[in-house]
Each structure stands twice: as C-alpha cells, then as structure tokens.
N, C-alpha and C positions, 0 to 999 in steps of 0.2 A: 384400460390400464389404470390400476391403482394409482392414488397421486400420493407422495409424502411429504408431507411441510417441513418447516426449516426445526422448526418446533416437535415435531414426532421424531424426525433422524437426531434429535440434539440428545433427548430423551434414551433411545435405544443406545447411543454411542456411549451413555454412561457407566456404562461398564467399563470403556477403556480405564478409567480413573478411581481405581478402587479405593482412594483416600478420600477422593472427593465427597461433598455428602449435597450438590445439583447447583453447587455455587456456580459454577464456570460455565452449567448451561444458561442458568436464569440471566447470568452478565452478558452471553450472547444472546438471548432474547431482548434483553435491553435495546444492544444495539440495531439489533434487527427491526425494534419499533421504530430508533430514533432514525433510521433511512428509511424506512417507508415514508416518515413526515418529511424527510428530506427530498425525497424522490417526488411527494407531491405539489411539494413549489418549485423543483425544476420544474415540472410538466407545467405548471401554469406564471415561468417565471413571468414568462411576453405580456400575459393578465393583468398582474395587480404590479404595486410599488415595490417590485424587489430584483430590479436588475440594478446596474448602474454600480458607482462605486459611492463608498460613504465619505471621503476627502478627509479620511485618514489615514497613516502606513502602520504596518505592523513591525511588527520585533526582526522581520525579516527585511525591513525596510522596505517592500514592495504595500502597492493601494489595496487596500481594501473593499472587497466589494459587498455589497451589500448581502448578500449568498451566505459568504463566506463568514458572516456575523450570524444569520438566523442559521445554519448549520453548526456551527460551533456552540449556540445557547442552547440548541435541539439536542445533542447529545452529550453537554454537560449535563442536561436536565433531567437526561433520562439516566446515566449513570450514576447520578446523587438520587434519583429516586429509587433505582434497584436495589440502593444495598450490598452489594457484591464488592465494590471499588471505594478504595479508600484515597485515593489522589487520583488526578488524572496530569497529563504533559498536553497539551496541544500545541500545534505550529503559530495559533492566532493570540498566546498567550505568550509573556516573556516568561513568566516564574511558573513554577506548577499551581495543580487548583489541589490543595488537599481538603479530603471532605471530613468533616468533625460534626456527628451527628449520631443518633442514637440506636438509627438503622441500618451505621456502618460500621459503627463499634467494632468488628468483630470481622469487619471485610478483611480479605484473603491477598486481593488481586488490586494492581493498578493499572492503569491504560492509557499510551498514547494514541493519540490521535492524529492527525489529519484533516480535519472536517471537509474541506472540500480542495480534493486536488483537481490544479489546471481550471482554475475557477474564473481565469483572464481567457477565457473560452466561454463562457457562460452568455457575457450579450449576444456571442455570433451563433447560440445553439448547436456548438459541439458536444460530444460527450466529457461528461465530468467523472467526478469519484470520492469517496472515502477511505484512507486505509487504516487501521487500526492493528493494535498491538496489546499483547495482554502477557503480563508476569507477574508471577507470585511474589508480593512484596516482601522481604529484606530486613526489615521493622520490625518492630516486637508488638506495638501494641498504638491504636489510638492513630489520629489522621497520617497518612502516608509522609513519605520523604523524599526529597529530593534524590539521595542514596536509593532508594528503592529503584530507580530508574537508569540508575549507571550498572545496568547488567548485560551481559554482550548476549547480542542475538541470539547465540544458542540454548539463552536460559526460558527464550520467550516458551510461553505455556499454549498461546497459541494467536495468531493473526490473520487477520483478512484483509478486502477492497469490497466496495460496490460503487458498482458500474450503474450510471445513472445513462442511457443510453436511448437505442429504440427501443429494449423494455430496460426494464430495473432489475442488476444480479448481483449474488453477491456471492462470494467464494473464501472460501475461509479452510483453513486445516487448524488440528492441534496436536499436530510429531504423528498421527499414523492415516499419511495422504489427503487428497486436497477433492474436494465437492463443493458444485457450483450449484445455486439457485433462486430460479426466475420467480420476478413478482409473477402473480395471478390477480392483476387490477379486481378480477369479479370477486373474488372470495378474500381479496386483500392480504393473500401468504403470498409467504416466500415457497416456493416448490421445488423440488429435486431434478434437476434437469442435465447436471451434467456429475454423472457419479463418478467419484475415483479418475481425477482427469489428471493424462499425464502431457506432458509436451512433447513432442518430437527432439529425437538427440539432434539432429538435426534442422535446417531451416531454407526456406531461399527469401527470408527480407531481413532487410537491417531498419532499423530507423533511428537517427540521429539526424540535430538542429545543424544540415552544414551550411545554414548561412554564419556558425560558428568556425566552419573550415580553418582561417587562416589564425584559431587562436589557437586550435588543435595541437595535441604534444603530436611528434614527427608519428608514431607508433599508431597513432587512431589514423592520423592521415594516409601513411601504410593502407593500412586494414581497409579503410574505405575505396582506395585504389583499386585493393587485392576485388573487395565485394564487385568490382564495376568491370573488371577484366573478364573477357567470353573462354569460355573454362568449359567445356560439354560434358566431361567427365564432373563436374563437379555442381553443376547446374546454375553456372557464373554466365550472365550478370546475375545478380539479386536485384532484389527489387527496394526500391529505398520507398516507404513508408511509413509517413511522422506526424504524426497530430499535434503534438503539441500539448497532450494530457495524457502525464504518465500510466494512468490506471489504464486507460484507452489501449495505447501505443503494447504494454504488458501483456495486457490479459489479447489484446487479439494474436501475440507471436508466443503466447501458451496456449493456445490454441493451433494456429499455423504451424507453426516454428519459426523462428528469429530470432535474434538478439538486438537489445537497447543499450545505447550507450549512451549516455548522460559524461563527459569527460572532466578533467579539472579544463581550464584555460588560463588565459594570460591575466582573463580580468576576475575570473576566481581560478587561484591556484590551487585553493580548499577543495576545490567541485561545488556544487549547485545544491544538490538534494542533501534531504535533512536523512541521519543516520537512523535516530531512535523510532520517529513515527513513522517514516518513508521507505529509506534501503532497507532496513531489518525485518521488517513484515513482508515485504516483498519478497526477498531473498530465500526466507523462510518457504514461504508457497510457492516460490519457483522451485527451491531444490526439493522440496516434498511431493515436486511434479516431475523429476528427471532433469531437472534443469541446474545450470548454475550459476553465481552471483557473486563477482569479486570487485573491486576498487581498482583493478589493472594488475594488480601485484598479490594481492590477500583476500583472505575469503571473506566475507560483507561481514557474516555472521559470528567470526572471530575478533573483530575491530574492539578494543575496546571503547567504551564511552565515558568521554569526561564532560562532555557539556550538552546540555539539555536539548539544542538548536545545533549540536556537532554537525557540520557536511562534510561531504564525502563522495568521490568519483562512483560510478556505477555502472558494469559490464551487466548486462543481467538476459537471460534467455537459453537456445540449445547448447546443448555442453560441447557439441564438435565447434562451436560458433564462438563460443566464450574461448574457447581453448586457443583457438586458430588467432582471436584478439590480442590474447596474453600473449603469445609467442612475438607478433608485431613490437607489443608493447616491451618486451625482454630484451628484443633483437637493439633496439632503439635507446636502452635506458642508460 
C-alpha cells in the first residue's frame, strides 16, 4: 500500500483553494513540525527535567506545567519562523503575540492555539493534545490584531488537534471534511491513516466530569439519568467514558460515536472551555464529520467572540446525541 504524508495530501488538496498561492499549506506544515517536537518530549517526558509544574498560574488562573511552557515556545517558534502567520492567541498567553518581522510582512493567516490540552494529565501519562485554529486575518497590512481574532467560528479557514497518545495523530479539516494522520516514528511523517472520517449520527458513550454532578443545570442532570436508563431499543445504558483530556475524550467518540459535555456550573456559570482556541476548532471538525456542537442553546460556531480567553459550555459529538441533550436542556430552561 502506497503511503501519503501529511505534506504530499496538503499539496494535492491545493487546488481546493484557488486563491491561495500554498500559504495555508506551508502554515500547516508549520504546525505539523512544531508537534512532532511536541510529541517527542511527551514520549521522553519521565526522561529528562520536563514534567512537574513551573510554580506559576496562567491567565486562566490554573499551574503551569512545565509541558505546557516548552509546547507553547515550540509552536510560537515555529509559526514566527514560517512566515504565513501574522499574530498568534494562545491559552498560555493573556494578550496576543503579533508577529512584526520581514518574513511576515505579507502573512495572510493568524492562529490560535492551544499548546497542550489536559496537560494536568501529563505527570500521570495520559493522553494529551493540541488544537489549533486558523483565519484569514481582518487587518490590512503589518503585525496582526487583536480584531483579527473576534471572528466567529464559521469564518475559521481551517482547524485541527493532535493527539499525543499510544502513537501521535493529527487530524485537521479546512470546510471540505476531516483526515486524520499518524506519526511514522521510522521516517518521522505524519501518514494518511484515516481518510475522510466521519462520526456516527449516533453513539452509545457519553463522557462528562460527574464528580461535577451536583453543580449541573437540572437539563445535563436529565440527560445523564436519560443515558443511565436500560432502554433496548435504544441501546441504553451508555457507557460513561472520561479522561479528563478534551482532545482524548473527542476524538475517541468521533470515532465510536458519543457526545461530550463540558456544562456551565454553579462555580463557572460562563462554562470552562475557552471559545476561540478550543470549542471553535473542535466544533468545526466535528460538524465537518457529521457531528454536532452547541453551548446547550446555539451553535459553538455562530457564538460571537468578544474576548480573547471567552468560555463557553460545550455539547459536542453524535447529532442524534446532541439533539436528545438540547431537548433535556429546553425542557428545563
């Protein structure tokens, strides 16, 4: 069997983008290098000086771990080396990083990030992640803008995750469907391993944190009930399955089928996850896989965005699943 790298199908898919002139491939080559570095000091995080936390908080208020500093330098390094990206948003950053440089002049694209989701998993060697987000900037000319990034998900040009795992994958669409692919440690690509992948309209797992249970709006608590009731027509119980790292928890019920619920609570009434680098890339490649992706009420990717670190509740997975959620959530509101 022929093999295809990430790099050869980026190349062929050029043609979706007849305005383009290979900017929006070389920006995903970019990232595609800055995770393979990423993916090689998970593998040897146990190794050397890089687990642990560094005994600072970030903008989000939560520790920092050491990871989650050498992933975020890794692929600001590598998107101010490419050229393509004229600012970038990360989560480990409060203000954006705009890039002002000679070999961005003229960049097109800016990109939030993620550097390392569920990285409070990293000392126990669970699976991690990155998701990434990419739109045409907004700006006329010269380092990126803050403006540049208050564009609602359906403007995004295109988005991914990788999955730092038992191998290293990375999955990405840009508006025409969603392919996945695995490192190849021997030859050091990324390879075509899951083409055109769609999710099941359906599912039989949920996963959601219910040791959050009792801060749950009535409508999630519903729903979680409904999931736990023996149902034979409907193939009830499900099965409750949660890792505890969103990229994880996602990509294995876009694969299975399931839905993820991330809710607001009593002690964030906002919701948890961040809008611009998190729900809206995600959202993206789930509904570009048959899936779909609301806040309980609206759709992720119509949300507008007013601030940089915006949260926001998160339904995301089978559409019969989502469907069934929101209706909980409607009966209750």
């Amino acid at each position: 069997m022929k093999v295809k790298t990430l790099g050869q199908f980026i190349i062929e898919k050029q043609t979706d983008f007849p305005y383009a002139k290979g900017e929006l491939s070389r920006l995903l080559r970019d990232i595609g290098i800055a995770a393979k570095i990423v993916n090689r000091a998970v593998n040897k995080a146990g190794l050397v000086e890089i687990l642990g936390e560094t005994g600072e908080v970030n903008v989000q208020g939560e520790q920092v771990k050491k990871l989650d500093v050498f992933a975020n330098e890794q692929f600001i390094a590598a998107l101010k080396a490419g050229g393509e990206c004229c600012a970038i948003a990360s989560e480990e950053n409060e203000d954006i990083i705009p890039i002002d440089s000679e070999v961005s002049k003229n960049a097109k694209y800016v990109v939030a990030i993620d550097p390392l989701d569920g990285s409070s998993n990293i000392d126990v060697n669970v699976s991690v992640g990155t998701i990434f987000s990419i739109y045409r900037r907004i700006s006329l000319a010269g380092p990126g803008t803050i403006e540049d990034f208050f564009q609602r998900g359906t403007e995004q040009v295109a988005a991914g995750y990788v999955i730092y795992g038992s191998s290293a994958m990375l999955v990405y669409t840009t508006g025409k469907g969603v392919n996945g692919f695995t490192l190849d440690p021997s030859i050091g690509e990324f390879c075509l391993s899951h083409p055109n992948m769609k999710t099941p309209k359906s599912g039989a797992v949920y996963s959601i944190n219910e040791g959050n249970y009792l801060h749950f709006p009535e409508g999630v608590k519903k729903y979680i009930k409904y999931c736990q009731e023996e149902d034979k027509p409907s193939a009830r119980p499900y099965s409750s399955r949660y890792i505890g790292s969103g990229v994880a928890d996602i990509h294995r019920n876009l694969i299975v089928g399931g839905i993820y619920i991330y809710p607001t609570t009593t002690k964030s009434p906002k919701g948890k996850l961040r809008l611009l680098y998190e729900c809206n890339p995600l959202a993206f490649i789930i509904e570009q896989a048959g899936g779909k992706a609301t806040d309980g009420t609206n759709r992720i990717l119509e949300i507008n965005v007013t601030e940089l670190h915006q949260r926001t509740p998160l339904f995301i997975g089978a559409q019969s699943m989502v469907d069934k959620a929101m209706e909980f959530m409607e009966a209750t509101s």
